[in-house]
C-alpha positions in Angstrom: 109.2 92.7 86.8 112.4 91.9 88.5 113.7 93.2 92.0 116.5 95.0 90.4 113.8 96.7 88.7 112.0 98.0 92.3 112.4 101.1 93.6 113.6 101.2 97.7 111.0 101.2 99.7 108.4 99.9 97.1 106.0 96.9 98.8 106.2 94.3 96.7 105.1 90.1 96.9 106.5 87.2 94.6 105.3 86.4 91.4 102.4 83.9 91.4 101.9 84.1 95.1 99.2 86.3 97.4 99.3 89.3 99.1 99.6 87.2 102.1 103.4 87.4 102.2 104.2 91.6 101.3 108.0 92.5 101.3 109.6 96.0 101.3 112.6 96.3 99.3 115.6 97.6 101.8 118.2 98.3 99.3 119.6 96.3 96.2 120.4 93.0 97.7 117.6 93.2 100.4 113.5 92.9 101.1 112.1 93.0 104.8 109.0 90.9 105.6 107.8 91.8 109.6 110.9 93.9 110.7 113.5 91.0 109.4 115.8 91.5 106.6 116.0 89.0 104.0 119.2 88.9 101.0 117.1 88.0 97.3 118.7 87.8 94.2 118.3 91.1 91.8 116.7 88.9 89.4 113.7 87.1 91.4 110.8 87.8 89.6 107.9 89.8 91.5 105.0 92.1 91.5 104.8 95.6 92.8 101.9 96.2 94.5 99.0 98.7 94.0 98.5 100.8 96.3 95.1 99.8 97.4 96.8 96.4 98.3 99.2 98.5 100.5 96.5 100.2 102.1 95.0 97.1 102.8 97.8 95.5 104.5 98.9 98.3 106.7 94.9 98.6 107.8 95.3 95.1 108.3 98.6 95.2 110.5 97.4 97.9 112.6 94.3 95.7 113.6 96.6 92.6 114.5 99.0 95.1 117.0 96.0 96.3 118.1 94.4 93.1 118.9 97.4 92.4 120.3 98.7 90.0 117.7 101.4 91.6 115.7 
């Protein structure tokens, strides 16, 4: 799937790389990775992500602020 493709607001990560690195698509011509906004061509290839994967980072976020670390 391309970015073009995305929906705003839809979590996505880059094709062939780990859920380590999540994005959030912004608007057409933008993703945001930790609050910072990032311009990515409409035709990057990536992959939407479940939303058990989602779940799983936002659990995961919430323990690093907590922690103090986010």
């Amino acid at each position: 799937m391309t970015f073009q493709q995305l929906r705003t607001g839809e979590y996505f990560c880059f094709s062939g790389m780990t859920t380590a690195y999540i994005y959030r698509k912004i608007s057409a011509s933008y993703c945001s990775q930790n609050g910072f906004l990032q311009k990515i061509r409409p035709q990057a290839k990536i992959r939407r992500l479940s939303q058990t994967e989602i779940n799983e980072y936002v659990t995961q976020k919430q323990s690093s602020w907590k922690d103090g670390k986010g």
